[in-house]
C-alpha positions in Angstrom: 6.4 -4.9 -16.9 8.9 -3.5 -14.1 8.2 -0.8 -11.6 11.3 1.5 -11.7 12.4 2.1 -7.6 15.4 3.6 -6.3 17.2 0.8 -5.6 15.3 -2.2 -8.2 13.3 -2.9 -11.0 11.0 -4.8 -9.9 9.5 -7.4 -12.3 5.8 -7.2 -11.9 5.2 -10.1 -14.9 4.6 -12.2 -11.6 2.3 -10.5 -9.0 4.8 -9.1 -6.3 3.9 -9.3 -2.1 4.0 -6.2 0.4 4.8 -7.0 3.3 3.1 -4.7 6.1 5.9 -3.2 8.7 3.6 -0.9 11.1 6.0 0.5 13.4 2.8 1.9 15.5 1.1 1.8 18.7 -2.2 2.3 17.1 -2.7 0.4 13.7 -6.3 -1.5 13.2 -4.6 -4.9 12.7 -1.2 -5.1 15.0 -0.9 -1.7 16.9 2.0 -2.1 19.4 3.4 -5.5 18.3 6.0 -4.3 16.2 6.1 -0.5 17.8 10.2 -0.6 19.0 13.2 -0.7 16.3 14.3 -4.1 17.3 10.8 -5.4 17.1 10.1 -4.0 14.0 13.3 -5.2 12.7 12.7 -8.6 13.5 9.2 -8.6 11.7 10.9 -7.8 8.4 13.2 -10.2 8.6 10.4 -13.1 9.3 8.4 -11.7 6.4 11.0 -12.1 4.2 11.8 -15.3 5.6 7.8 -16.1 4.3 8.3 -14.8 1.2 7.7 -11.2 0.8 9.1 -9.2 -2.2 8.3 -5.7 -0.9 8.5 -4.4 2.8 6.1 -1.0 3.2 7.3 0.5 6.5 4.1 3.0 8.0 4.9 4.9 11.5 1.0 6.3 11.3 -2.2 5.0 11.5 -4.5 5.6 8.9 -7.2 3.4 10.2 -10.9 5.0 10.1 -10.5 8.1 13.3 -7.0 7.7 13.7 -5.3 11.1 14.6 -2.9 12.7 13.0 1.0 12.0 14.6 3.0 14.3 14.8 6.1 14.8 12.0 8.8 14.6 14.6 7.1 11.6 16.2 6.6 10.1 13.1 10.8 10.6 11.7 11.4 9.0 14.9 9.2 6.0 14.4 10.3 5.4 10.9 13.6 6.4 10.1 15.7 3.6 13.0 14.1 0.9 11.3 14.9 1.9 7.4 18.5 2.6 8.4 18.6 -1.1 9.2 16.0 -2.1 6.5 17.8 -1.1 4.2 20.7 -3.4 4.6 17.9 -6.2 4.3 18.6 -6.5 0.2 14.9 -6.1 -0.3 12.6 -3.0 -2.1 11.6 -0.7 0.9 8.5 1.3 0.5 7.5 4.2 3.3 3.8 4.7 3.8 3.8 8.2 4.7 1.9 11.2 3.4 4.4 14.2 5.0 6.9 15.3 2.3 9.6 15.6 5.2 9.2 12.1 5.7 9.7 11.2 2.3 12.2 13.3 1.6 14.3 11.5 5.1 13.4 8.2 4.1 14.6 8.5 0.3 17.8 10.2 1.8 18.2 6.7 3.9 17.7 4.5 0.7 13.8 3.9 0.7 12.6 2.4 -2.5 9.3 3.3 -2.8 6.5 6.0 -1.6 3.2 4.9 -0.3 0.7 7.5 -0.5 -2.8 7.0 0.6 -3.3 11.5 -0.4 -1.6 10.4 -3.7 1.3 13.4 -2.7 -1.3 16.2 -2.6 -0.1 17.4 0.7 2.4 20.2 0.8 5.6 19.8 -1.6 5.2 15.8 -1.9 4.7 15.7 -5.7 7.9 17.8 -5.7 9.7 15.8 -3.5 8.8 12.6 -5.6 9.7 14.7 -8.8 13.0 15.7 -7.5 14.4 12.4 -6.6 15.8 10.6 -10.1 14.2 6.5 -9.3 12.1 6.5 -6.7 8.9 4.5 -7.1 5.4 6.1 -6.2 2.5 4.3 -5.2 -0.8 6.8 -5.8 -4.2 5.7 -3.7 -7.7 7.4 -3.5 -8.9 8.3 -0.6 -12.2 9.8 -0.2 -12.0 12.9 2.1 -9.6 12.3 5.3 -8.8 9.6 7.8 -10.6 10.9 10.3 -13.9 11.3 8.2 -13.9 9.5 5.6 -16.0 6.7 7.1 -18.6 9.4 8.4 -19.4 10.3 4.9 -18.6 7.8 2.7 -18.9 8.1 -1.2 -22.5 7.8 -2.8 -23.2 5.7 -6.0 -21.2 4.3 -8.7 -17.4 4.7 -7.1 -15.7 3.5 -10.0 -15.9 6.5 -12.2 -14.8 8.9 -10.1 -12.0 6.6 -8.3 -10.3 6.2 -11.8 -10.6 9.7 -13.0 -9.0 10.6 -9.8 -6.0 8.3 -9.9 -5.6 9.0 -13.7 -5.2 12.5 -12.6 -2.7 12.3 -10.0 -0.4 10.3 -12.6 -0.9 12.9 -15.3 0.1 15.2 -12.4 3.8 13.5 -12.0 4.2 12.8 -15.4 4.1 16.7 -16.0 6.7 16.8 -13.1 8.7 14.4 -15.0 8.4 11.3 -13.6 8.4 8.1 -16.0 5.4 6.0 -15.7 7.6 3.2 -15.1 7.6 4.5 -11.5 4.0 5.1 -11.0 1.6 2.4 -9.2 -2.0 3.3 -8.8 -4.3 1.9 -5.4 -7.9 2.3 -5.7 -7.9 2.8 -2.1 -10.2 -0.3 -0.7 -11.8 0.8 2.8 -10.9 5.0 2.5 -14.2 6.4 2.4 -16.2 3.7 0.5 -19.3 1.7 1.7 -18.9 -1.8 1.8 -20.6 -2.5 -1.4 -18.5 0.1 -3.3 -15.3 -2.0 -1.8 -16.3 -5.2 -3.4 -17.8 -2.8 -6.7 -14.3 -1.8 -7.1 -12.9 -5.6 -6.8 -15.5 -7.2 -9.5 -14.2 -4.3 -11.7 -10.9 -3.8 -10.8 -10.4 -5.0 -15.0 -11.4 -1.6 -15.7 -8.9 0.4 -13.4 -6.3 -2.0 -15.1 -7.0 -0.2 -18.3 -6.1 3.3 -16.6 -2.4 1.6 -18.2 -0.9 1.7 -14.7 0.4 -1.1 -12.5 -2.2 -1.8 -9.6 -1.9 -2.2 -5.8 -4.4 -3.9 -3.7 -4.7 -3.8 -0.1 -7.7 -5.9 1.1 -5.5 -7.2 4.4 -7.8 -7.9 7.2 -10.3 -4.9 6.2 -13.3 -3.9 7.9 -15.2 -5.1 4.9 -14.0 -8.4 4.8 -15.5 -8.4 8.7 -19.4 -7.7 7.4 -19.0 -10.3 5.3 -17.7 -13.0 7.1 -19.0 -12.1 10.6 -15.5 -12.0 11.9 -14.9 -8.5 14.3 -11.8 -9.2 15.2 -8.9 -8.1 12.0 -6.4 -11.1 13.0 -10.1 -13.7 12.4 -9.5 -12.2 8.6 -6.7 -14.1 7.6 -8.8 -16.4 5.2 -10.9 -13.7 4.0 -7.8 -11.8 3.2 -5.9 -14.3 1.1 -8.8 -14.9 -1.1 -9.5 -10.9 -1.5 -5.9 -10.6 -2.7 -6.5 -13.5 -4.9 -9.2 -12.2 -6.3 -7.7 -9.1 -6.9 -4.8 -10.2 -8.8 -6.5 -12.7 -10.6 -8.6 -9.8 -11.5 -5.0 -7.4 -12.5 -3.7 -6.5 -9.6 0.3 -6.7 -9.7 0.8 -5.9 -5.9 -0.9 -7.1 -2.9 -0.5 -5.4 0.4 -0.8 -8.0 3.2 -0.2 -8.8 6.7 -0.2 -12.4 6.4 2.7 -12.7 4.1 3.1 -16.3 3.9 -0.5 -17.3 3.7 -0.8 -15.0 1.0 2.3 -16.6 -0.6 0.8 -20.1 -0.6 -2.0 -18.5 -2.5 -0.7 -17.2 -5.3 1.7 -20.2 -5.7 -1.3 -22.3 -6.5 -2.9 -19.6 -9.1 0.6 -19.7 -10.4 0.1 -23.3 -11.0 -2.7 -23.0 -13.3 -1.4 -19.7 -15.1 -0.1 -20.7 -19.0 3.6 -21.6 -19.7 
């Protein structure tokens, strides 16, 4: 099993690490800390240094009320520190949902395209479909960023979260992109209750049978908060490691984390234990 990206095939036999770049002022977990080029730069090259496979470089917040930022704004966040990134040696993913960003950060080498509206804004399925490599990672999101907490969905989420993702891949595959390329996110913390978060992790099996590579990112959620008691997101670290353990224990083939090298330790041990 190998997810087809611009520059790599990545081997997803062994579950593969994201590494979290935010290059933001405002993100849930580490707004501001790695907001400049140089800071951001450095924070790649220590989450390599703890083992991540995959860097996923975001210059918007898409925490629960975040505003929108602007597509000049955003370039200007982003595209400095792939220019640089890209020299790294690693698979870079870009976690944007603007089809002008995509389009500027594939032109600079990005691997990868991290999509939490699963390219339904503008020309973004078209941009995806036009590039000849490029890996796409498709995630549900219920309603928007900015309300998608207010309202969240009702009932059994499962259902309708697979249907939807199955849909968005049928959607590129018409457009011509090989499945190889296509990861799916179920989208843990966009627009679901807490219970409907976990629903999807006890039965994230069943997503795996969609016949897509999943993503999970569990890292530092609100979520994991409620049930540990822990308001601050950098108190999460614990709770994260074993959500993401869970979830690939479970299928998951990608983790998207913060805590790169706790997350690391992990999964070596369930390594261990995994058959010859």
């Amino acid at each position: 099993m190998f997810w087809q990206t611009s520059r790599f095939d990545i081997d997803l036999r062994q579950p593969r690490v994201m590494g979290i770049v935010n290059v933001t002022p405002d993100s849930f977990s580490d707004g501001g800390q790695h907001a400049s080029t140089a800071a951001a730069l450095r924070h790649c090259e220590q989450l390599l240094t703890q083992g991540a496979h995959i860097l996923d470089i975001g210059g918007e917040s898409t925490r629960p009320g975040s505003p929108a930022v602007p597509l000049a704004q955003e370039l200007e966040r982003v595209l400095p520190v792939l220019r640089e990134a890209v020299k790294l040696g690693v698979p870079l993913s870009v976690d944007t949902y603007k089809p002008e960003v995509m389009q500027a950060a594939l032109d600079e080498g990005a691997d990868i395209v991290n999509d939490i509206w699963a390219l339904r804004q503008g020309k973004a399925a078209d941009v995806v479909a036009a590039h000849p490599r490029c890996g796409v990672c498709l995630m549900h999101m219920h309603r928007d960023p900015q309300t998608m907490q207010v309202a969240p969905m009702e009932g059994d989420v499962l259902p309708a979260v697979a249907a939807f993702l199955l849909d968005r891949a049928r959607t590129l595959r018409e457009l011509g992109v090989a499945a190889s390329r296509i990861v799916l996110d179920p989208g843990i913390g966009f627009g679901k209750t807490v219970a409907q978060n976990f629903s999807l992790l006890a039965r994230q099996p069943e997503l795996g049978e969609l016949g897509y590579p999943l993503l999970a990112g569990w890292s530092r959620k609100s979520s994991l908060g409620v049930v540990t008691g822990h308001e601050q997101p950098a108190a999460r670290v614990v709770a994260s490691v074993a959500a993401s353990l869970l979830a690939v224990d479970r299928g998951a083939r990608v983790v998207r984390v913060h805590d790169v090298r706790e997350t690391v330790d992990a999964l070596k041990v369930w390594q261990a234990m995994q058959p010859v």
